[in-house]
Residue, then its C-alpha position, 0 to 999 in steps of 0.5 A: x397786874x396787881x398781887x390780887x389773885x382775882x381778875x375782874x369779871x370782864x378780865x376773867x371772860x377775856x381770859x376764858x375767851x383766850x385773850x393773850x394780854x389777860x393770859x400774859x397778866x396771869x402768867x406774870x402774876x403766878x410764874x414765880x410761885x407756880x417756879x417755887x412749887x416745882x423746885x419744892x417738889x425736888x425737880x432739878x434746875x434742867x426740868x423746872x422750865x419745862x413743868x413750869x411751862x407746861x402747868x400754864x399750858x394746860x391752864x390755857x387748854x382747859x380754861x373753859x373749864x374754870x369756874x371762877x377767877x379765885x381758882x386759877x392759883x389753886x389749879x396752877x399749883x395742883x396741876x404744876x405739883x402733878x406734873x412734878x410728880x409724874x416726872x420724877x416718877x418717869x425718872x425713877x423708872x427710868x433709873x431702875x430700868x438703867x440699874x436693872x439693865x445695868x446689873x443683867x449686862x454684868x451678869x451676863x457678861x460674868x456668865x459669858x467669862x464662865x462659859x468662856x472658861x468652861x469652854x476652854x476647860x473641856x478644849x484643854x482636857x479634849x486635848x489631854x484626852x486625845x493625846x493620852x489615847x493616840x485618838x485624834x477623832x473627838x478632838x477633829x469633831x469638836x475642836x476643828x469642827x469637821x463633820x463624820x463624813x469629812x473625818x472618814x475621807x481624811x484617814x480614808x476610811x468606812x464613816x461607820x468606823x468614824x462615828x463608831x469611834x466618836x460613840x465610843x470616845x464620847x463615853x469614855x470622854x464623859x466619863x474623864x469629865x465627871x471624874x475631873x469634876x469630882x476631883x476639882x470639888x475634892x479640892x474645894x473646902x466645904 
């Protein structure tokens, strides 16, 4: 086919009837500008193919709809710019989402190192506290995990007893805490 954009009459019928040679013919005509216009629109090597490719689908499923032989480069190049356009939009959302999950995994995990670390710093003052006081009860509960009833059966004793105790250890347990707190934020510079 020659550099003029304009199919004849008959061509332009054969081509809306969907005439593959007529088709063929527009495709090798505007395939290498329709390939400028998606690189110019900043789509990468990987993805110009598949735009390119996709603008002279569209232009066979909506070739009905082509008034006149005249259109059918101006309708290639909007439609191969839009669908530039959306791709790239697709990857930014695509991007931000990646950077978006990407920074919540590191909080997450910055948050999961504090918690580890406020979590071994109750553990080691339970054991101070439990030493100092000669009362194994609080650290039995919280660091073993045993229940009120399992702590009774093992010093043989009332579980009213136990959980008397644990109310009573809980207290004075929160209070060294608060204290430690305090101490600690003495010590940071304002």
């Amino acid at each position: 086919m020659s550099e003029n954009p304009l199919l004849s009459d008959d061509d332009f019928v054969k081509f809306k009837q969907g005439d593959s040679n007529v088709y063929h013919a527009v495709f090798d005509q505007y395939y290498g500008l329709i390939k400028y216009i998606v690189k110019r629109c900043g789509i990468t090597n990987g993805d110009v193919a598949d735009i390119v490719q996709e603008a002279f689908l569209r232009l066979h499923q909506n070739r009905q709809s082509l008034v006149h032989p005249s259109v059918i480069k101006s309708w290639l190049i909007n439609t191969a710019r839009n669908l530039s356009v959306d791709h790239l939009r697709k990857f930014q959302r695509i991007t931000s989402l990646t950077e978006q999950h990407n920074r919540q995994a590191e909080e997450e995990k910055a948050e999961h190192s504090t918690r580890e670390l406020e979590i071994a710093l109750v553990g080691d003052l339970l054991e101070k506290f439990s030493t100092e006081t000669g009362e194994s009860s609080l650290l039995d509960y919280y660091k073993k995990g045993l229940t009120a009833k399992q702590i009774a059966e093992n010093n043989d004793e009332p579980i009213s007893s136990v959980t008397n105790r644990l109310s009573r250890h809980r207290k004075k347990f929160k209070t060294r805490i608060i204290h430690h707190i305090e101490e600690l934020r003495a010590t940071i510079p304002d």
